[in-house]
N, C-alpha and C positions, 0 to 999 in steps of 0.2 A: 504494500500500500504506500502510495505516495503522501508523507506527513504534512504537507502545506496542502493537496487538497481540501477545498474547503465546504464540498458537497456532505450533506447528511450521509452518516453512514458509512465515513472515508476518512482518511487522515488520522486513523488512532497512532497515539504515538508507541514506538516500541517498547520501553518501561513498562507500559500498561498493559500493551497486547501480550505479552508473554504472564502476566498475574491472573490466574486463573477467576480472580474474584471480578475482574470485567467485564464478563461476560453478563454480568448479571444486570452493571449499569447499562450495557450495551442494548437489553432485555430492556429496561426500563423507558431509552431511549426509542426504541421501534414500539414501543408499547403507547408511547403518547405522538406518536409520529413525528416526531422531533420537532415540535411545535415549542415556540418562546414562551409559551402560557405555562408551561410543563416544568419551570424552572425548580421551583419547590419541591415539587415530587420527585425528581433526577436528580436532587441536591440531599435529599434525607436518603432515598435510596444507595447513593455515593458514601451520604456520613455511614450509613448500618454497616455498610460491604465493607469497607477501609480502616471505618474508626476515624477518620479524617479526612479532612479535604486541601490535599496538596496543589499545589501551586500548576501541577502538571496536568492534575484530574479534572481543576477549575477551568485548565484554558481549552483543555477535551471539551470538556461541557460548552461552554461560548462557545466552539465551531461548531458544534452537532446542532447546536438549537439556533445558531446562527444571530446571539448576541454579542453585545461587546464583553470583553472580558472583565472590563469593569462592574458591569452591572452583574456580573455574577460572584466578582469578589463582594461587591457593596450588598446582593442577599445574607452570601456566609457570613458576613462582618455582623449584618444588623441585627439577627437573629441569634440570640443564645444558643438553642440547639446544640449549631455548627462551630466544628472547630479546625482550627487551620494547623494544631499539633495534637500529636497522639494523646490519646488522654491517658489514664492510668487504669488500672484492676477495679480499683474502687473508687467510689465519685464522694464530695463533700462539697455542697453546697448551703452559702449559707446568705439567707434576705438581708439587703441591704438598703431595701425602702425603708419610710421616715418611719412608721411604727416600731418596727424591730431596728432601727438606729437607736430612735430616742432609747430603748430597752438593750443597749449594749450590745448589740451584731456586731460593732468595730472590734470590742473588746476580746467577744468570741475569732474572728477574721483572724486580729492580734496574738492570740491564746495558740490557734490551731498551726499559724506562720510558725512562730518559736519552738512550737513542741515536736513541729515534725519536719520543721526546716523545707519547707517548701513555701514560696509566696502564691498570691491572690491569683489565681487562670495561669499557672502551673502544675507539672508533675512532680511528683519528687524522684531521684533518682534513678530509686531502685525500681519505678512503673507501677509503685503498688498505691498511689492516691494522686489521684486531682484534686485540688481546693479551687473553688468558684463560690464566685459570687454573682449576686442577681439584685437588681432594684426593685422587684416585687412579686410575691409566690401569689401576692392575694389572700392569704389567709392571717390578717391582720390584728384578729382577735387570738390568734396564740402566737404573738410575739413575744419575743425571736424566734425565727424558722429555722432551722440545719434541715435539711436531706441529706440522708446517708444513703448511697445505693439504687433512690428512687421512694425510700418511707419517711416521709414527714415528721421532725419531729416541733413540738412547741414549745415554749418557756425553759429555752433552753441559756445555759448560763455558759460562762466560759469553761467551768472546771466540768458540767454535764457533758458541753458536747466533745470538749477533749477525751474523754471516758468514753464516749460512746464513741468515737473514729476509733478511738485502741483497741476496744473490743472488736470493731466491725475488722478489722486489718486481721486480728488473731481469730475470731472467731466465728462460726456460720449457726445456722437454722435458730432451737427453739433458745439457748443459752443467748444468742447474742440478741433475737428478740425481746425477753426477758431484759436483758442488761439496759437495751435500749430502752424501754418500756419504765423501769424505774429510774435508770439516770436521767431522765433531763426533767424528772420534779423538781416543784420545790421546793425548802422546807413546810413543813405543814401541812400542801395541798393533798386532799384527799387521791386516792388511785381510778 
């Protein structure tokens, strides 16, 4: 295939055509007929197959659907979701709108940096956490938010949600539910 073709359906570049996991955007691709409306859809399916969206996959996608590559970087950017580096084993996010601000999220942000040596929309070395942040879950009646993994937690403090990433990093199923489940109370509140 010639790479500067810029016909749907032509121009894969060779990095990609040789990772078995392309074929799948490629499916996705002929699935919306390579249509510019499709950006979304061809952009999550990209994130699932890869775990990220490279610089290389980003500019595949702009000739397939035959936008500028800018507006495809300016999706991945605008959108949390998407990410333009690998993420980690385990995810930690933590709300960073004005409810869970006013309620110490910076503290927690602050707390989880130091303990595990990884900053805000990084991994840490070893692949095993991303820390992220977001400006709003929406769920602002149990502020502070953390997500660990994809389960919500609430009123969480800085010394809870540190406890609960350790556990989550060391440990799976009904224990680390548990741990999650009682760490992030707080004194007093009922279960």
């Amino acid at each position: 295939m010639n790479p500067t073709d810029n016909s749907p359906g032509k121009g894969t570049p060779d990095g990609l055509a040789a990772d078995p996991r392309f074929k799948v955007v490629e499916r996705t691709l002929k699935q919306y007929q390579y249509r510019a409306d499709a950006l979304l859809e061809v952009l999550h399916v990209a994130q699932e197959t890869f775990g990220c969206l490279s610089d290389e996959l980003m500019n595949h996608v702009a000739r397939q659907l035959r936008v500028p590559p800018s507006r495809v970087y300016g999706v991945a950017t605008f959108y949390h979701f998407f990410t333009l580096e690998a993420r980690g084993e385990h995810s930690c996010v933590v709300c960073t709108g004005t409810a869970c601000y006013v309620k110490r999220s910076a503290e927690i942000v602050a707390r989880l940096e130091n303990e595990f040596g990884v900053k805000a929309g990084k991994t840490t070395a070893d692949g095993k956490l991303t820390l992220s942040t977001v400006r709003c879950l929406g769920s602002c009646g149990l502020a502070p938010i953390v997500v660990l993994d994809g389960e919500t937690m609430g009123r969480c403090t800085p010394d809870s949600a540190a406890t609960a990433v350790r556990v989550m990093l060391t440990e799976k199923g009904p224990a680390r539910e548990e741990a999650a489940r009682t760490g992030h109370r707080r004194k007093g509140e009922e279960p």
